[in-house]
C-alpha positions as CSV (number, residue, x, y, z in Angstrom):
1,X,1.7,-5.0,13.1
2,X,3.8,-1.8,14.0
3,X,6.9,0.5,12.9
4,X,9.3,-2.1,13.7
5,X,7.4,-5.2,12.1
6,X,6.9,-2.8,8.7
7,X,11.0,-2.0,8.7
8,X,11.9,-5.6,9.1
9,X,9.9,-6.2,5.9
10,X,10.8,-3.0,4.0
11,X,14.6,-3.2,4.6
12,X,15.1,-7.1,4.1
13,X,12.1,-7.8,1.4
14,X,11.9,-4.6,-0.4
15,X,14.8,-2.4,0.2
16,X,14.7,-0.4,-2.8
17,X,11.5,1.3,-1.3
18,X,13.4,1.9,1.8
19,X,16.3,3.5,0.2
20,X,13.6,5.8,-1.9
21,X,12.4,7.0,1.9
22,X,8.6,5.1,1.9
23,X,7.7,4.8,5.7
24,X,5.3,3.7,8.0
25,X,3.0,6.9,8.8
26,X,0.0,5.1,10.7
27,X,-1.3,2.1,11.5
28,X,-5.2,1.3,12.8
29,X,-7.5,-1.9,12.7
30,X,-8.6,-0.8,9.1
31,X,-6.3,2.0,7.6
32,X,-2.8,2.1,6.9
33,X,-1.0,5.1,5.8
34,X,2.5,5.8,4.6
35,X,4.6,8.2,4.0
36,X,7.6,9.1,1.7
37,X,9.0,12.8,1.4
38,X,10.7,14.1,-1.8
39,X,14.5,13.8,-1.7
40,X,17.4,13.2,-4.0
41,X,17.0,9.2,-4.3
42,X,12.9,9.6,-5.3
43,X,13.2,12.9,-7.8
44,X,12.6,13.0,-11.1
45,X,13.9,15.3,-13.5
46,X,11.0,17.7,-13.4
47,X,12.1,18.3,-9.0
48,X,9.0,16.3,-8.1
49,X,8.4,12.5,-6.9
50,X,9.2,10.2,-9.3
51,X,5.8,8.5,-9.7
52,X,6.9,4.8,-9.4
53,X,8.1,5.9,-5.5
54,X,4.4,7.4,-5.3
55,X,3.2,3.7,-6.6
56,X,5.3,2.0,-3.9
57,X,4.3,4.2,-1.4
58,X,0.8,3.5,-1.9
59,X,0.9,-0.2,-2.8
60,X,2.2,-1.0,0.6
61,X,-1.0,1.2,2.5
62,X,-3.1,-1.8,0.9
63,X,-0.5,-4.5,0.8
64,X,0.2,-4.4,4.3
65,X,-3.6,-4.1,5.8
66,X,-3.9,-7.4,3.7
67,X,-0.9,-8.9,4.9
68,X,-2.0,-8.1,8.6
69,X,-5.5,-9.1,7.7
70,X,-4.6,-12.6,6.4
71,X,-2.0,-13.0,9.5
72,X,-5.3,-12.4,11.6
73,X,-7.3,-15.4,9.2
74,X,-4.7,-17.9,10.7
75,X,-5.0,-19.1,7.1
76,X,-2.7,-19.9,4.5
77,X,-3.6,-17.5,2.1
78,X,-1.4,-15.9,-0.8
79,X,-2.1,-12.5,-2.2
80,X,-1.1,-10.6,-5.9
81,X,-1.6,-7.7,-7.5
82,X,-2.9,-8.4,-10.7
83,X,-3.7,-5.0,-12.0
84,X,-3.2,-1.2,-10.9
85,X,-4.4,2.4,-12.2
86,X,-3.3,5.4,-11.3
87,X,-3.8,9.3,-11.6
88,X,-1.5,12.0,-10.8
89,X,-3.7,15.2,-10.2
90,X,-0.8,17.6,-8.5
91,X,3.0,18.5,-8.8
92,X,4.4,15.5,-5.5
93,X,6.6,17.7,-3.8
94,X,7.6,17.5,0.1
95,X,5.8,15.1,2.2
96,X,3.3,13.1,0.9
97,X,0.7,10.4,2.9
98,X,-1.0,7.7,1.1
99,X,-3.9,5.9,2.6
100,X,-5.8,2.7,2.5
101,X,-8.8,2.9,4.5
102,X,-10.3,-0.3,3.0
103,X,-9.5,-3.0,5.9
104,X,-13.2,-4.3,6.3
105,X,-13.5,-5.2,2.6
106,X,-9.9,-6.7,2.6
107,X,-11.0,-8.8,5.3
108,X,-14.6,-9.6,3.9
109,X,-12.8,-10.6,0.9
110,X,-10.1,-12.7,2.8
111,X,-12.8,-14.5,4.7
112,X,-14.5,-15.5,1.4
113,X,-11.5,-16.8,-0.7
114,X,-11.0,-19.0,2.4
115,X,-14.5,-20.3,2.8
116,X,-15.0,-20.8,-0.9
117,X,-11.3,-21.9,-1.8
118,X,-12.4,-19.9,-4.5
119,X,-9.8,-16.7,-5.8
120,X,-11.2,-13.6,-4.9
121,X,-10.1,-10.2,-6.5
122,X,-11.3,-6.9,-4.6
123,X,-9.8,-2.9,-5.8
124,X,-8.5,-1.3,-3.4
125,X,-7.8,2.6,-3.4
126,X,-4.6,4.4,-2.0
127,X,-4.8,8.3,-1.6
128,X,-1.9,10.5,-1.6
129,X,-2.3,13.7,-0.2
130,X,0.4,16.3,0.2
131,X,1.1,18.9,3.6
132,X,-2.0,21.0,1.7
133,X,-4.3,17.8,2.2
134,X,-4.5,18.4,-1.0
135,X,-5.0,15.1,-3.3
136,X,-1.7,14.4,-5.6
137,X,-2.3,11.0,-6.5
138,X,-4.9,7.9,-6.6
139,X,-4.0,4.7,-7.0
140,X,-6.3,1.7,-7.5
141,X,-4.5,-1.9,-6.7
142,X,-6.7,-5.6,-8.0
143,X,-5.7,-7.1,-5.3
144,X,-6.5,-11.4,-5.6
145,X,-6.5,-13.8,-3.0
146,X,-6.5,-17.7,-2.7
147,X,-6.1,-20.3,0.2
148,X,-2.7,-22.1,-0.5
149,X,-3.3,-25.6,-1.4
């Protein structure tokens, strides 16, 4: 997984999150982060980030670590979010990173929905943090997960 593999699926899957400026910030074995700086197209009408561009922001740090991680399974395995919760804690202005740091219990649970053939639901956290490092945003994705029949 890499810049070019995350716009291919961003800007032919999910193009409204390109167009509101979400971006690939960095990718490791078990963290992804992304990015997604205030603009016209994300605003709301209070001159911060709208907080449904914060949600897609962070909902692809998690989805794509378990995209990548299910890739890695060789498995057929589908994936949903069945439930999210979020707080806003600061004014989202200028740049803001949201991570997902969570890739050994994405895969733990991965490798137990396909042993089991079982679903398997895990939270995972997203944490936005503006150029301050200062936390503007949590958001905490039930992710499930089920071998494809």
């Amino acid at each position: 997984m890499n810049k070019e593999f995350f716009r291919n699926i961003i800007s032919t899957q999910i193009p409204i999150a390109w167009i509101a400026g979400v971006r690939l910030h960095e990718w490791k074995e078990n963290t992804v982060s992304t990015k997604v700086k205030l603009g016209l197209l994300n605003q709301n009408p209070f001159k911060s980030m709208f907080w449904a561009v914060q949600g897609m922001a962070a909902e692809f740090s998690s989805g794509l670590m378990a995209s990548a991680k299910i890739q890695q399974s060789g498995h057929n395995v589908s994936m949903l979010v069945l439930g999210m919760q979020s707080k806003f804690l600061k004014k989202a202005v200028g740049k803001i990173i949201f991570t997902c740091d969570q890739g050994t219990e994405i895969e733990a649970a991965i490798q137990k929905a396909i042993e089991t053939k079982e679903g398997v639901t895990l939270v995972v956290k997203s944490q936005g943090v503006d150029e301050q490092n200062d936390i503007v945003s949590e958001f905490e994705f039930t992710w499930t997960f089920k071998v494809k029949s």
